[in-house]
MIKOL-315009 format. One record per residue (C-alpha): residue number from 1; x, y, z. Coordinates in nm, 3 decimals. Layout:
<num->NUM, xx->X, yy->Y, zz->Z>;
...
***
This chain:
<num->1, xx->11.539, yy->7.388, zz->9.648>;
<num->2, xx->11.851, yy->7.610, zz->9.776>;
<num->3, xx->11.747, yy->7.870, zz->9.973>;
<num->4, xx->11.900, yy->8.253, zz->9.982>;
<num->5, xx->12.221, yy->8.273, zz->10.188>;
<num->6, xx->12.030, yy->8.535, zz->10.459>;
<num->7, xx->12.240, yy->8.867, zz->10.573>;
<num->8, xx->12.284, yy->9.140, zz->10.824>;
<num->9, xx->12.182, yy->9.009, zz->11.194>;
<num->10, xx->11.957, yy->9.327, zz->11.336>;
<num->11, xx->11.927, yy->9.332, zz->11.684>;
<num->12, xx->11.671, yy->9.519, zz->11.885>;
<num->13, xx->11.789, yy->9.860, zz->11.978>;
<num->14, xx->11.580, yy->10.183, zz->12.141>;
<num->15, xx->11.478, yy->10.490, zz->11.973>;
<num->16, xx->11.396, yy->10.778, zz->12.239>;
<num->17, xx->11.160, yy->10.958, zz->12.011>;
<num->18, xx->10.917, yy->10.648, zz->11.986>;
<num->19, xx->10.813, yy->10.652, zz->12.343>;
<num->20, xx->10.705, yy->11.017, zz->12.366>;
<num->21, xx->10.539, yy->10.927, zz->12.012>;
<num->22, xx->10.334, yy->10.643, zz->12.167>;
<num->23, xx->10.310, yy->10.848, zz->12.488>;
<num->24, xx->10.089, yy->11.179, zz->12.278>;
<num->25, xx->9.962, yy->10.956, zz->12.030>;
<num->26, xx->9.637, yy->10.812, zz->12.036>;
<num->27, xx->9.650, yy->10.416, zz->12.208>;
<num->28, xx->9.705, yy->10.159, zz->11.902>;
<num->29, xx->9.585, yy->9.809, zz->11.936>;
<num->30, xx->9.762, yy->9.561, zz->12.181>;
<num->31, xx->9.559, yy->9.216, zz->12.080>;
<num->32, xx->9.436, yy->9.174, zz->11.760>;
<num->33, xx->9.251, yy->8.862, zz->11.628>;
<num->34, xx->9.394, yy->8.680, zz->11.944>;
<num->35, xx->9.746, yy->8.742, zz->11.855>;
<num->36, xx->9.957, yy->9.022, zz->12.082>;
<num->37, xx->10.121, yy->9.345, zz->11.889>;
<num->38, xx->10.449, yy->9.461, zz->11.976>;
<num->39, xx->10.532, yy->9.797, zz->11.964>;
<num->40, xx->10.861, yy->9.778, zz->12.155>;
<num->41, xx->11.178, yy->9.814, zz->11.984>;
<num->42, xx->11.347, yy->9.626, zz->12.275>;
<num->43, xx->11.135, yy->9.318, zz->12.195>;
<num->44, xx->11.205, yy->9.247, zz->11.812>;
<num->45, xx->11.409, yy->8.952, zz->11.820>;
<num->46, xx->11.707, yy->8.947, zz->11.634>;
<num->47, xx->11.649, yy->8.829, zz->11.283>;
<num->48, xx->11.795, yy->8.801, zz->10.901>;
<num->49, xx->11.705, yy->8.964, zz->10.592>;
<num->50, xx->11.743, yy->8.700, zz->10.287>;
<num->51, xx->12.014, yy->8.799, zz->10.041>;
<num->52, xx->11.893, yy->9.062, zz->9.729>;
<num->53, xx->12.173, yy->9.002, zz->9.556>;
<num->54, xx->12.248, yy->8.625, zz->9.546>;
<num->55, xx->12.034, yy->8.372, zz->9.337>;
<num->56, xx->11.932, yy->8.057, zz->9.441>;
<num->57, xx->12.183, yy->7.867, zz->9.317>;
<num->58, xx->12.445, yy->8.092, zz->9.495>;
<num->59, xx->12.558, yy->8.286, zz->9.200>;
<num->60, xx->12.588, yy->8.653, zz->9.280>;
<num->61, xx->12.393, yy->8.949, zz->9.079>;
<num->62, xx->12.700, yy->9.169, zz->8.992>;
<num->63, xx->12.498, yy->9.400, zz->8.745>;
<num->64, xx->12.110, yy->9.496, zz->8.623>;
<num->65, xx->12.138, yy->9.247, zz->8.339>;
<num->66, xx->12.219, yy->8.957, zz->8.611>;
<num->67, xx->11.919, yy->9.095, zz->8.787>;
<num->68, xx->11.658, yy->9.173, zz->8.558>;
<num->69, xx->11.702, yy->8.826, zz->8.380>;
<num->70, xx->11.808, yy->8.638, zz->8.676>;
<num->71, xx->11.736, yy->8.749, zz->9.013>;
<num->72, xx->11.394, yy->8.948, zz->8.943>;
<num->73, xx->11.201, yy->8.662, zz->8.781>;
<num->74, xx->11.318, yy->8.402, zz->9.088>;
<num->75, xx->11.144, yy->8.675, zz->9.368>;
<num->76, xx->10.873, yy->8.745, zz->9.120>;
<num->77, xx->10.775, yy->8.396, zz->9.135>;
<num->78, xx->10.857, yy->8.352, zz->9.496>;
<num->79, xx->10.606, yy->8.656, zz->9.602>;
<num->80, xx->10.337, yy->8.520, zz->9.337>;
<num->81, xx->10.285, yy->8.221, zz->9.489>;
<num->82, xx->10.358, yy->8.256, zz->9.839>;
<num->83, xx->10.208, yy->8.604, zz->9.937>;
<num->84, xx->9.984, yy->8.766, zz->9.664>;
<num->85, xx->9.902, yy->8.484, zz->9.424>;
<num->86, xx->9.909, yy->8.469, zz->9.063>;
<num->87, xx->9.740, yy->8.613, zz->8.828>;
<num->88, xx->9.586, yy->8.524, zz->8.514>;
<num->89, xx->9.712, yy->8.686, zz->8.176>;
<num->90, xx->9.519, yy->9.012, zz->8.044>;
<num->91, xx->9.263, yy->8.907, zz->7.810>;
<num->92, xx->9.280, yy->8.897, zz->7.435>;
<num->93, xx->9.108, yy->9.148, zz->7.399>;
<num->94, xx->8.959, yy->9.493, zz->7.578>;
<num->95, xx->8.580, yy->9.584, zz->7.561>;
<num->96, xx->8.541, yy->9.958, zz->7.686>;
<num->97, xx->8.274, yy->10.203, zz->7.647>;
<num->98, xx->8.359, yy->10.575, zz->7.696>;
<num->99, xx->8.052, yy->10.713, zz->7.804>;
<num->100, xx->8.166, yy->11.126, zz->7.864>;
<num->101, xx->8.415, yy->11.164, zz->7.598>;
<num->102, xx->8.529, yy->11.539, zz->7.663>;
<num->103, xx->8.318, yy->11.734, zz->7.908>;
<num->104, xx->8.433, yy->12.060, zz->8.045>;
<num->105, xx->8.550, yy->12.076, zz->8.390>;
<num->106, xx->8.710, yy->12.259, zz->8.679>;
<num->107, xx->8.653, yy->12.593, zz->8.563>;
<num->108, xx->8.721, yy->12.543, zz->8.244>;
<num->109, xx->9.080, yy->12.412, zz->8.328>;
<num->110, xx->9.040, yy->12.026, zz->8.205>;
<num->111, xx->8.840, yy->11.769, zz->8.016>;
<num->112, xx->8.674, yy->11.469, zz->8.215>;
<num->113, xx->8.598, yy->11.130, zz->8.070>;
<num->114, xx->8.469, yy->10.857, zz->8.179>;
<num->115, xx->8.518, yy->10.507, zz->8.070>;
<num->116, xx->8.354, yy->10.197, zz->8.169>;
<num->117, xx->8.609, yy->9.878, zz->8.129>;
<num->118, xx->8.499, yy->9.583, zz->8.076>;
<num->119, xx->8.673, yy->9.281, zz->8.292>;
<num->120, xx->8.524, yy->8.993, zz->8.106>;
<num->121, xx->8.560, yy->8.883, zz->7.702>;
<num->122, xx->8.233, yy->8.875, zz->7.545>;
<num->123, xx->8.024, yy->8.988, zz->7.831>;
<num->124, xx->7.925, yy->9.303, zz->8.003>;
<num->125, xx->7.910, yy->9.178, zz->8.345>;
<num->126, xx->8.265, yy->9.296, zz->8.565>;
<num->127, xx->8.212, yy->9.642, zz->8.463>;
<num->128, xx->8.495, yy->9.877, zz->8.611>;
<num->129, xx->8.436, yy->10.253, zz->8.560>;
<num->130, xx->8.783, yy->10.490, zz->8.497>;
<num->131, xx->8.732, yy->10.856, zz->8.593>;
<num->132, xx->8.996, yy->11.069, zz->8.397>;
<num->133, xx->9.052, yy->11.437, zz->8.401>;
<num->134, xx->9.308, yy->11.601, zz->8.151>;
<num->135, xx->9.425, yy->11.917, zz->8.138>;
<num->136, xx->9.240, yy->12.122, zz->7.866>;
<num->137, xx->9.389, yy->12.197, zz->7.526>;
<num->138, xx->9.716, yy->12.032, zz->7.579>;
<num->139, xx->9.951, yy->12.037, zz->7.290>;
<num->140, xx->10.113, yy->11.704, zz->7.418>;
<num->141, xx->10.012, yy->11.400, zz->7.574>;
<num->142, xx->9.998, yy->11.385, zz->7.933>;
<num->143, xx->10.164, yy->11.195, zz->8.203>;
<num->144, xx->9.860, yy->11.087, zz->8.430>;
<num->145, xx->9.822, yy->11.051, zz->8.866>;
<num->146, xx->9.623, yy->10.724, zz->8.897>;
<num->147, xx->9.493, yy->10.619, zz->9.210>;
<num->148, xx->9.265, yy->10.333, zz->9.331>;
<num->149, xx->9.006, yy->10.433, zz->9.596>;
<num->150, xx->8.817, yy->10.281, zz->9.857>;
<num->151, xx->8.483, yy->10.427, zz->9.764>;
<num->152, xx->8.249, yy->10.507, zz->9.373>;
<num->153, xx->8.417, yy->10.778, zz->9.135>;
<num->154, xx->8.182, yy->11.043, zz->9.284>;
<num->155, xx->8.234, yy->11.001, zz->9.621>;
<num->156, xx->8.633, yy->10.992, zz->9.611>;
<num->157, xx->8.667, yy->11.301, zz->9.382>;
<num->158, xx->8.357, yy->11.543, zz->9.485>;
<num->159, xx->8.263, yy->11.723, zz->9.152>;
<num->160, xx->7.944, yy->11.750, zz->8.906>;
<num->161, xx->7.900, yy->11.537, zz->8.650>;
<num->162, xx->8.046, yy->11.243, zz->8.746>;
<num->163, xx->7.806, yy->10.880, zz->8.703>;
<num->164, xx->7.673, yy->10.792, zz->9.067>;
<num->165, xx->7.865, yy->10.418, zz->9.084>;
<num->166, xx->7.777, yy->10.122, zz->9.362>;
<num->167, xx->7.957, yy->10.073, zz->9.645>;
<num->168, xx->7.959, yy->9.716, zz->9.855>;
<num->169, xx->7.810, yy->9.799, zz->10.157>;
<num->170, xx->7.919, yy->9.602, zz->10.527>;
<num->171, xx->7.624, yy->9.358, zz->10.494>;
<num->172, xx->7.799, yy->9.246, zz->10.180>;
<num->173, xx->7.508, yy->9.394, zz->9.935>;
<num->174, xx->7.595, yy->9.678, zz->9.647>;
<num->175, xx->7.427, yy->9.993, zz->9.697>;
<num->176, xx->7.397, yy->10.292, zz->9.491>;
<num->177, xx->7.677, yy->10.567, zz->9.600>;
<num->178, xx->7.491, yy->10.874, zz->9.691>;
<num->179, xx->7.548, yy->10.897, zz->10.029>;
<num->180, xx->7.837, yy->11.099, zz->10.197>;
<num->181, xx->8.123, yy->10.871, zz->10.365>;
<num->182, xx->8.413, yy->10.867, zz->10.569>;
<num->183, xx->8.668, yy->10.883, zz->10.239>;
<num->184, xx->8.812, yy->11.249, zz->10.156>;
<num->185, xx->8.768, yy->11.371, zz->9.844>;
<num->186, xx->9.092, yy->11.428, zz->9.632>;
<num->187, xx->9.149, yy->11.803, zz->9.511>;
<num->188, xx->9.213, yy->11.687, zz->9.143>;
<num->189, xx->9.278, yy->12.048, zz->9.013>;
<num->190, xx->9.637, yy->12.037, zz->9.196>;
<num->191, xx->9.712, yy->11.804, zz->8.989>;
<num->192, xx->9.576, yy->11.957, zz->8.631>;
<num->193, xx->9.760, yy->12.276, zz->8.780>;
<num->194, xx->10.124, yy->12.117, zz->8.793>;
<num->195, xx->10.052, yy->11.999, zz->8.437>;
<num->196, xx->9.968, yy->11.573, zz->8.503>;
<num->197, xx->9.590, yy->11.425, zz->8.408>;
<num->198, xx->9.438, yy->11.265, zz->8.738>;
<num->199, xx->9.269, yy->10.898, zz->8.704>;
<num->200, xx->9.120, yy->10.665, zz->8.978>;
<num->201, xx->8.882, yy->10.363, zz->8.960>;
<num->202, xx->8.686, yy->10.205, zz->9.235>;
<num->203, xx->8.848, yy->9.935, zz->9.399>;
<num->204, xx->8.492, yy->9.711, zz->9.416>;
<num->205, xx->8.484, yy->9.706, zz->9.109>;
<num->206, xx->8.719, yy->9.457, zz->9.079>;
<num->207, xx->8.683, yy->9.227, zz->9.371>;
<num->208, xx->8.487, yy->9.293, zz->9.704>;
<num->209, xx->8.694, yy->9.393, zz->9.998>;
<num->210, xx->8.543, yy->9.103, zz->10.249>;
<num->211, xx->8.562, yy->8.742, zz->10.321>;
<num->212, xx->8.355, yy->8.584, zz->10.066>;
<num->213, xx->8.352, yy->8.856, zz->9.844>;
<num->214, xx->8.508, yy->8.599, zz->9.621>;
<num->215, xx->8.155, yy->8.511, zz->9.504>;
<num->216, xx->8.065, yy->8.863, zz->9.336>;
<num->217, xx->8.442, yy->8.941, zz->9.201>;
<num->218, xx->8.650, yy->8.921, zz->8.898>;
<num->219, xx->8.823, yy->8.627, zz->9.035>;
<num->220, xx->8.564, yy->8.376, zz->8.999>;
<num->221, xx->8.505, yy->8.387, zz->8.657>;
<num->222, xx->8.878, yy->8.246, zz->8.618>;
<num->223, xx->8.782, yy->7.930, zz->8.785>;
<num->224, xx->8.940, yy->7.584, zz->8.632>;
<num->225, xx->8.723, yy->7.338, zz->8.555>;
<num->226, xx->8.550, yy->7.182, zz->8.894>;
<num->227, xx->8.698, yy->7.444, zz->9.080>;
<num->228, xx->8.541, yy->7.618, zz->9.343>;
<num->229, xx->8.765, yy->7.849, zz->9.473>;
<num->230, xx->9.131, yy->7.950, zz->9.344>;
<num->231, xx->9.401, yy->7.722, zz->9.431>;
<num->232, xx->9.688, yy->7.802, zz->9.682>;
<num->233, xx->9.948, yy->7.971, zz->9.479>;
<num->234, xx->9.656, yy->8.161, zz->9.277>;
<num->235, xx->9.538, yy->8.518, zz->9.317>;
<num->236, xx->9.401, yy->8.674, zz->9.634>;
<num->237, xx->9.161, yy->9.012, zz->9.611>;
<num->238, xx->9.519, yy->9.202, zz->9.606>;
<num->239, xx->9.598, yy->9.032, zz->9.313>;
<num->240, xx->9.261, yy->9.056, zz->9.182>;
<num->241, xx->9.300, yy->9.448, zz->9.209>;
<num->242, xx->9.591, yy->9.463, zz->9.071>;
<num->243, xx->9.526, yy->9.278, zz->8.772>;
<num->244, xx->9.251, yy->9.506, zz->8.745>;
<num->245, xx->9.487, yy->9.858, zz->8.717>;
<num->246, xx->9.626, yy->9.639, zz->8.424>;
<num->247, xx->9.336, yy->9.647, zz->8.275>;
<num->248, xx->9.296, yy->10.031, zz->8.288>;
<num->249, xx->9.675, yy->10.070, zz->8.181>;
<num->250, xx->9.546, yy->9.840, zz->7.840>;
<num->251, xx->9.298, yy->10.197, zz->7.776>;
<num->252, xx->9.554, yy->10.363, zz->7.892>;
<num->253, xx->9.772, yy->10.331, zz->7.630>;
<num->254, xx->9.488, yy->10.351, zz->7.352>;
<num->255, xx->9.375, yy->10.679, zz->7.461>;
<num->256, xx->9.530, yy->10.951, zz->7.265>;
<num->257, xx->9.572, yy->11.185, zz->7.459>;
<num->258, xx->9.742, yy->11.019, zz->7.744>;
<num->259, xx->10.086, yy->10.896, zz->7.783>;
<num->260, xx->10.109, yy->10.570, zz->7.926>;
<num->261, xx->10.436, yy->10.548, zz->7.953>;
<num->262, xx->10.422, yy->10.810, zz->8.270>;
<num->263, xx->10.167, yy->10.720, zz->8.481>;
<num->264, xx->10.221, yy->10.740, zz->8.874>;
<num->265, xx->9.994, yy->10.511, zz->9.033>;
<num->266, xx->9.919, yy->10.555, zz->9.427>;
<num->267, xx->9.707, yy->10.338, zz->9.674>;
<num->268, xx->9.658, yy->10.369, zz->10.065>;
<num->269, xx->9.682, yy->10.092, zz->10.297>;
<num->270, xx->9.570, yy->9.763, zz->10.160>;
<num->271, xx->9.586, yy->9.953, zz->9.837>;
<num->272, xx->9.958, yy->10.068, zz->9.910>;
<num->273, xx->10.006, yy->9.698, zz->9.931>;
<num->274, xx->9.858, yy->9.706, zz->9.539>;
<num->275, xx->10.007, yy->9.928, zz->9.388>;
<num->276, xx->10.309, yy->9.801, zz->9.504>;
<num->277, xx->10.221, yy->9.452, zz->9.390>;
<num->278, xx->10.098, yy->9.634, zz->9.072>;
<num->279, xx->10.407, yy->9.794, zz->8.971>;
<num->280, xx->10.623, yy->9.431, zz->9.056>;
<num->281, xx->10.426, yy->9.266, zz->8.860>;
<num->282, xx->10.321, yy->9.504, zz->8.555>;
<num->283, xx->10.624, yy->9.709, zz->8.493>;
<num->284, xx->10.459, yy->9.980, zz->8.265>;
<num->285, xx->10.384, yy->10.147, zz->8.541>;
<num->286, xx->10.644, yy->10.452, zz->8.545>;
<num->287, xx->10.632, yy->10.557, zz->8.940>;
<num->288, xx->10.489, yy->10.373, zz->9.231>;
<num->289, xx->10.389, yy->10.577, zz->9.533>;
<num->290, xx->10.303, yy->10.337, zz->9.797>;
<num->291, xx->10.111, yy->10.516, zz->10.097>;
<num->292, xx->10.129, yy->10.341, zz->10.452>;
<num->293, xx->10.121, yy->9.985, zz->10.318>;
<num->294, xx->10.276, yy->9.836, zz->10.607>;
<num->295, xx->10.285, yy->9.435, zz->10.692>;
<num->296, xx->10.256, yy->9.278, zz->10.392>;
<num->297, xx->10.354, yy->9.529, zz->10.144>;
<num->298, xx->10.705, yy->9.747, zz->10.212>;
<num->299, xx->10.740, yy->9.715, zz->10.570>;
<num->300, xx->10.980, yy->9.429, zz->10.679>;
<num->301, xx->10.754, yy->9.115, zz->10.789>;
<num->302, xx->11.084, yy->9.001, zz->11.003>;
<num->303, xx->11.082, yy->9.292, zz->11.276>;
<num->304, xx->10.771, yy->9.147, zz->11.418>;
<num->305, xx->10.659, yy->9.551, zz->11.517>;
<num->306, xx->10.286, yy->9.661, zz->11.500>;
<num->307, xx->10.104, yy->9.443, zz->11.246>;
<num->308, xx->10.230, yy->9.107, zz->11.152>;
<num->309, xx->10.159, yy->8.811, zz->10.950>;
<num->310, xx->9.950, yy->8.646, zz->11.192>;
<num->311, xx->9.710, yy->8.994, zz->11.204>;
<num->312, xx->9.730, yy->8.994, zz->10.838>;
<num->313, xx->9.700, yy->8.642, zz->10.696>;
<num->314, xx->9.430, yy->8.509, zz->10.997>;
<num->315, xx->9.097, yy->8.395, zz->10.836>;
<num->316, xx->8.906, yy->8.637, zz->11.041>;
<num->317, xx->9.059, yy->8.923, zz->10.936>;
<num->318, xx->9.273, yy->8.948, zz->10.573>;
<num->319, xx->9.345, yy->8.595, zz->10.462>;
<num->320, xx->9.137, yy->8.650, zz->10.165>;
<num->321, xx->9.372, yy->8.911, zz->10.010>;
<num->322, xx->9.626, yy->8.696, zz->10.006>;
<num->323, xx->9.745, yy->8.362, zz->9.837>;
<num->324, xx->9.673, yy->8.086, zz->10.048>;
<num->325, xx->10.015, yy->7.996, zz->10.122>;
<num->326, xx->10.086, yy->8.338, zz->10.263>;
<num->327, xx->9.938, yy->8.198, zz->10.654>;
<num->328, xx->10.174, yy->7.919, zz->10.677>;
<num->329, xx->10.449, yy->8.166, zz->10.725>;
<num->330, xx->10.262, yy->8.329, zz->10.987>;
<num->331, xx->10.411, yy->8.115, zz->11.249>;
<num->332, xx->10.772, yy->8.039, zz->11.104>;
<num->333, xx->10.851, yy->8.431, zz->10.894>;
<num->334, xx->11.235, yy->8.360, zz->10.914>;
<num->335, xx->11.121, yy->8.079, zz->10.627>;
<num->336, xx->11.026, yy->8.323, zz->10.376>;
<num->337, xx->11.257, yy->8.317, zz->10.109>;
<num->338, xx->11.202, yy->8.703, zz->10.089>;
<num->339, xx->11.097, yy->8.968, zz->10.261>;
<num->340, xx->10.930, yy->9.370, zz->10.189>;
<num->341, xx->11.310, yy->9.462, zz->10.067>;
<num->342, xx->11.270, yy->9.235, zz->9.807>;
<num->343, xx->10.951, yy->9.405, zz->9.707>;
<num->344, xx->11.090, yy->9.737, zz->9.702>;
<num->345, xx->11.364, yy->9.654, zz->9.511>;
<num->346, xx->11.158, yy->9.520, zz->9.248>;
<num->347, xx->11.017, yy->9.818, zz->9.117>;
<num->348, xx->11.364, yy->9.941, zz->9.041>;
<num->349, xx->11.498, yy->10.089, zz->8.824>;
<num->350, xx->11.213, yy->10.281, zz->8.814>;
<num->351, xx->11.134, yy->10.590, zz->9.088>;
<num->352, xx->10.905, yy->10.414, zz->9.374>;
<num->353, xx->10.809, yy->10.659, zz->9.665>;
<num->354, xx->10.707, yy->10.519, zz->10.033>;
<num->355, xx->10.513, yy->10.737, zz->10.239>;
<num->356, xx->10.449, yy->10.692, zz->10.551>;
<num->357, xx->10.308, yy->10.868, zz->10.927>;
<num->358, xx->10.509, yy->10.890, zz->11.174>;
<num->359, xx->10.214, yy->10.767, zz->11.436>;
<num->360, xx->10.133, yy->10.508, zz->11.227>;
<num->361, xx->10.293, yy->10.261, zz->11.469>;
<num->362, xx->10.077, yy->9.977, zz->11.306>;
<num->363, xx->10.244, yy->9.995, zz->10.954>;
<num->364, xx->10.583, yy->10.052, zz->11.104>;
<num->365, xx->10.713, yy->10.312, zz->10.931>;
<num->366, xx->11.088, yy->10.227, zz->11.027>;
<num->367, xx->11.016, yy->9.883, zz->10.893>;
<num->368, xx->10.951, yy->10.067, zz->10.578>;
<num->369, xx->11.291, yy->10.270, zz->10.603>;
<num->370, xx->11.452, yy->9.973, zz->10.677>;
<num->371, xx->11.352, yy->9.810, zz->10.368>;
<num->372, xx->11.377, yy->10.096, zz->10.172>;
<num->373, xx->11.788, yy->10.103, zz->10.283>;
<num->374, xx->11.825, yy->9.759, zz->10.202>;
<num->375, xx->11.636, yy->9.777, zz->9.864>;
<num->376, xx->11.919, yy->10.075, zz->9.734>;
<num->377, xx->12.179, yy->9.820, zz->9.714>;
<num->378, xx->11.954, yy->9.690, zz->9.380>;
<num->379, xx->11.839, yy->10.027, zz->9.286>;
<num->380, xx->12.231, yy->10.135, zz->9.262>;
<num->381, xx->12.299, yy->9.870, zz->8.985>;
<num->382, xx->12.103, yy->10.107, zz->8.778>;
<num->383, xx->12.313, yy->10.426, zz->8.909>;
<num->384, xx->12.014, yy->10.561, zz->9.081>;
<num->385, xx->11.994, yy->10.588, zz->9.447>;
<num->386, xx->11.842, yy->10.547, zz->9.769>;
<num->387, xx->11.855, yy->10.627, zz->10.154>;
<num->388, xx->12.117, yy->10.301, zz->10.219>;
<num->389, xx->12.349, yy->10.614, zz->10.406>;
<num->390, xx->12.031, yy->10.835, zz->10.543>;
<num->391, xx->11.951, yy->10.815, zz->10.900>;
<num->392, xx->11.513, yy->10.793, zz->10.934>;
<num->393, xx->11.435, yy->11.151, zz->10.836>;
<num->394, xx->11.152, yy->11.375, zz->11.089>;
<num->395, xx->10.814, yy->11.401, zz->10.969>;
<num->396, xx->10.790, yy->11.657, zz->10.706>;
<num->397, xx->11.166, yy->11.638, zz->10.574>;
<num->398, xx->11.141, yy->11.585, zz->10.168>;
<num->399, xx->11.507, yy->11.543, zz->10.142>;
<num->400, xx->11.478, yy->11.204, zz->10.053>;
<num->401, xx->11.258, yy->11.266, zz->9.744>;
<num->402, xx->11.592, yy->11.361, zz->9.547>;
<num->403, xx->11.605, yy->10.967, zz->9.521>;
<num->404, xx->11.469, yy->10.732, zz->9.275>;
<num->405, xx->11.356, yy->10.516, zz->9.568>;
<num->406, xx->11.252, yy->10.799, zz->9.824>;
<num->407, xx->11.084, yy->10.809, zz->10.146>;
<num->408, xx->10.884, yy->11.084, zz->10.303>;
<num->409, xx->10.648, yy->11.070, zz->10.691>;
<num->410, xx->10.403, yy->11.281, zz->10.728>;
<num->411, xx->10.330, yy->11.415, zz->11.076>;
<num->412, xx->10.043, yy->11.210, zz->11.172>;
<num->413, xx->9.881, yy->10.820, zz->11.142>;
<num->414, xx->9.785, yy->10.604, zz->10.871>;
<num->415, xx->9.675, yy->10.666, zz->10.548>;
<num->416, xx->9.700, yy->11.021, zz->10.329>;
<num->417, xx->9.631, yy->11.352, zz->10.454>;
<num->418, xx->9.625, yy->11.730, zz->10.199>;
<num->419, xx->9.982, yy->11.816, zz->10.275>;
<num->420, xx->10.135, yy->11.446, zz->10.105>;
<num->421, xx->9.938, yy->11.539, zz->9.761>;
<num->422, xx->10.189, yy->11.870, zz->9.709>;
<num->423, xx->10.490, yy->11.584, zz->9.802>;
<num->424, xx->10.354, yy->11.359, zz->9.584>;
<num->425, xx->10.363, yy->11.626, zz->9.289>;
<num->426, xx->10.720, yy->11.723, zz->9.414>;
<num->427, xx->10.805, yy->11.358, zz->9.319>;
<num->428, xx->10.702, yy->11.305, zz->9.006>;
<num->429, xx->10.822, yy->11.645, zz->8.868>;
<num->430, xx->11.126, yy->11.531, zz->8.925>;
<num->431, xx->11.093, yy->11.143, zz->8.765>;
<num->432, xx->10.782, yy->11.142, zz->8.560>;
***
């Protein structure tokens, strides 16, 4: 098979501000899983980025048309079977049961409901509950912020009312939800204020998030016949969750008083990674805002800075979010026919916002810049733009969300903290 001619040699160069960074900011991790992290800019070796814009057989993508029926379907199947793994089609049918049609909320400002999807034809076992609030007596449907969380539907948003869900606790067991955690709560009624409905589901509820969850997740009841575990090119728990936000887009677009055609669907982390996945592979999503997702989702796998393949893919650690092919890059990356530019680009033409912390040395959030540049050159065949010309903005500088592909850093490390959600609302009044 012809590979992509590969582009743009980047050398290692220093950036000033990252050493007093890493000097104030609390130590990251040097060794991880036996493998060494770099956090020197100095030490990246020099590497390639594969050609966006050339298809395998050497034909170059002049226009959208070339790439939507051309170039799009060639990475799609690239990052299917060699990073997330593919997933099975939606089922025939959708069993749901919405438990708390209409009940009053915030004040009196919104309606919740709450909806429990079933993942499995014909049975009730795979149950995934969908927490929705909408604003109350809207004339129009409503464009709806959808997030997947790390914790139950009453422990992620912290109001009354909501069904107490099970949550898979370390020792691999499910537990009923009622006890405070780590997770911060999400202030829903900025969002009911600016106009959107808020959504989330429970990530667990799909697929465990641990080695050998496998056993207690959607994934194994999509087993081939003798099967014991999916083959190589098939779905990791990534692609198990993933498949499962298609599932809640299918009530999505039954639900009345919802417009599925604008929903803005965020994850954090491993669930930045998702979402992005989600919106590559299940284009009704409107907006993708991808939160810290680092290695393996929109932070270039090539630059070798903070986490890397080897951190990610290794058996002990992540392997099982992954197709099973992903590892075998781990030691030879400049073999990957693609890289996280690809995966930005995907979601064009469509607005995609990366947000990142400018701490957050283990996500490298300049890899994330860096593929967000070299993803514009796609997003511009649709006349939209990105930050190809823009130098890294500082933490806090929303200049960049005037883009269809934008970028924004917090001041701070990983994940989400209050002051993105008001960003995040910036965004999509402007594209949703």
């Amino acid at each position: 098979m012809l590979r992509t001619p590969l582009k743009k040699i980047y050398l290692p160069f220093t950036i000033v501000l990252s050493i007093n960074f890493l000097a104030i900011a609390q130590e990251p991790p040097k060794l991880v899983a036996g493998f060494p992290v770099n956090y020197d800019e100095e030490a990246i070796p020099p590497y390639t980025l594969p050609e966006l814009l050339t298809l395998e057989n050497g034909k170059k993508v002049t226009n959208s048309e070339i790439w939507i029926k051309e170039r799009r379907p060639e990475l799609l199947n690239f990052i299917a079977e060699l990073q997330y793994g593919k997933t099975p089609p939606a089922p025939k049918s959708i069993d749901y049961e919405v438990f708390d049609k209409e009940s009053e909320a915030l004040n009196g400002k919104a309606i919740r409901r709450q909806v429990r999807i079933y993942l499995t034809e014909n049975s009730k076992d795979h149950p995934m509950d969908l927490l929705i609030y909408l604003p109350k007596n809207s004339t129009e449907k409503t464009p709806v912020f959808f997030t997947i969380s790390f914790t139950a539907n009453n422990l992620s948003v912290d109001y009354p009312g909501i069904r107490v869900g099970e949550i898979w606790n370390r020792e691999g067991k499910k537990v009923k939800a009622d006890q405070p955690t780590a997770f911060r709560a999400t202030n829903v009624e900025q969002f009911i204020d600016a106009g959107y409905g808020f959504a989330t589901v429970y990530y667990g509820d799909i697929d465990p998030d641990f080695k050998g969850g496998f056993e207690f997740g959607i994934r194994k009841e999509f087993l081939g016949s003798g099967e014991t575990k999916p083959q190589a090119d098939e779905w990791g728990t990534i692609s198990a969750w993933s498949w499962g936000l298609s599932r809640a887009m299918d009530y999505f677009e039954k639900d009345e008083q919802i417009d599925a055609s604008r929903i803005a669907l965020m994850g954090v982390s491993r669930l930045g990674k998702t979402v992005l996945w989600t919106g590559i592979r299940d284009t009704r999503f409107k907006m993708i805002i991808a939160s810290c997702s680092g290695e393996g989702g929109a932070a270039i796998a090539r630059r070798d800075y903070g986490e890397n393949i080897k951190h990610m893919s290794d058996s002990s650690r992540y392997g099982y979010q992954f197709s099973s092919n992903y590892q075998a890059y781990s030691t030879h990356v400049n073999d990957f026919p693609f890289d996280a530019h690809a995966l930005v680009a995907m979601i064009a033409p469509r607005p995609l916002l990366l947000q990142t912390g400018n701490t957050d040395y283990w996500s490298d959030p300049k890899g994330e810049f860096i593929a967000a540049q070299e993803a514009t050159e796609v997003y511009e065949l649709f006349g939209e733009k990105g930050p190809k010309n823009n130098e890294m903005p500082a933490a806090g500088d929303t200049s960049l969300l005037e883009n269809k592909l934008g970028y924004y850093m917090h001041d701070g490390g990983h994940g989400t903290i209050p002051s993105d959600y008001p960003v995040f609302i910036q965004f999509m009044k402007k594209f949703l």
